[in-house]
C-alpha positions, 0 to 999 in steps of 0.5 A, a space after each residue: 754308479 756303475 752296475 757291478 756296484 749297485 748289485 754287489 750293494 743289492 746282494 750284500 744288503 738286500 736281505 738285511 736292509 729289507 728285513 729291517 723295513 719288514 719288521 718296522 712296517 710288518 707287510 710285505 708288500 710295503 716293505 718290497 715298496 719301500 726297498 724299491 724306493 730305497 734302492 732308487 735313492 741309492 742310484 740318485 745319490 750313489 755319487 754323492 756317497 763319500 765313504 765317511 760310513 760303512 756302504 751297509 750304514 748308508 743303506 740302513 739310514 736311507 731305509 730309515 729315512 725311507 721308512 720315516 717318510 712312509 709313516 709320514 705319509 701315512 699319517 697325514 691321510 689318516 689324520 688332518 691335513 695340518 696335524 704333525 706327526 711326531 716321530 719321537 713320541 707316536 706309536 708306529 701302528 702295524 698292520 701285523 705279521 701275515 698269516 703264514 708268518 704267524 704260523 712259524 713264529 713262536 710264541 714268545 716272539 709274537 708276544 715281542 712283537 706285539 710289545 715292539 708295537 707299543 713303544 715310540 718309533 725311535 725306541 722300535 727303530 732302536 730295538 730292530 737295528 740293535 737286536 734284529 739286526 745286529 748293528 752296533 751302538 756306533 752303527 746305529 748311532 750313525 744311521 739314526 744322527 743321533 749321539 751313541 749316548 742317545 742310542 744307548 738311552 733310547 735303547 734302556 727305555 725300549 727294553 724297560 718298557 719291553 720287559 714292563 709289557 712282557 711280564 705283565 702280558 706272562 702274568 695276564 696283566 695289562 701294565 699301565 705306564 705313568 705316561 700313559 
């Protein structure tokens, strides 16, 4: 991989790329981490890279995938050695936004945040592609392996529970789930 190539990727996707790593780790300094890590994966496997996806889709599923090995890493020290951690099930913890990024958000998206804390991580990582960051039903699907049917179901269950969390949280209630 040549120069040019990595900083037309750097510069075209910087920014989004890292904007979906902040929104799922919700600290700047492991977000810079993790784009760090990210782009390193993108020199190793740049040559590799056969354009059956868009660039921007390649990045955002390495991202993921840097993200998924960063949750992993951080259960396992949190938790017992030989404990699994279930990507599809678990809650992703956030250690919140900082300070001065409370500072600026409205309400309204502080309280959509807190509720994104509360679904599973594929319905988080859904919700940040699709909403957050514009991507489509293809796109995602792409970056995620998934079917684009499994995208929109995912999807239909993040916003349900979101709109559960939401509106309870509107009317001061605390919304209990059947699975919960």
């Amino acid at each position: 991989m040549n120069d040019s190539v990595f900083n037309r990727l750097y510069d075209e996707f910087h920014q989004d790329v890292f904007q979906f790593l902040i929104y799922l780790v919700k600290n700047r300094q492991t977000a810079e981490d993790l784009m760090h890590e990210v782009y390193v994966r993108v020199l190793k496997a740049y040559s590799r890279f056969e354009g059956k996806s868009t660039e921007k889709t390649w990045l955002f599923s390495i991202a993921k995938n840097v993200a998924i090995d960063h949750f992993r890493k951080t259960a396992v020290r949190k938790k017992h050695l030989f404990d699994f951690f279930d990507w599809e099930t678990q809650e992703l913890p956030s250690m919140g936004p900082l300070p001065e990024e409370l500072a600026v958000m409205n309400d309204e998206m502080k309280d959509l945040l807190q509720a994104l804390d509360e679904c599973t991580g594929d319905q988080k990582m859904v919700v940040i592609m699709r909403y957050f960051q514009d991507l489509s039903i293809a796109e995602t699907a792409q970056i995620l392996g998934w079917s684009e049917g499994k995208v929109k179901t995912t999807q239909h269950r993040a916003i349900h529970k979101l709109r559960d969390k939401l509106t309870g949280h509107a009317r001061g209630e605390v919304v209990q789930h059947e699975s919960e």
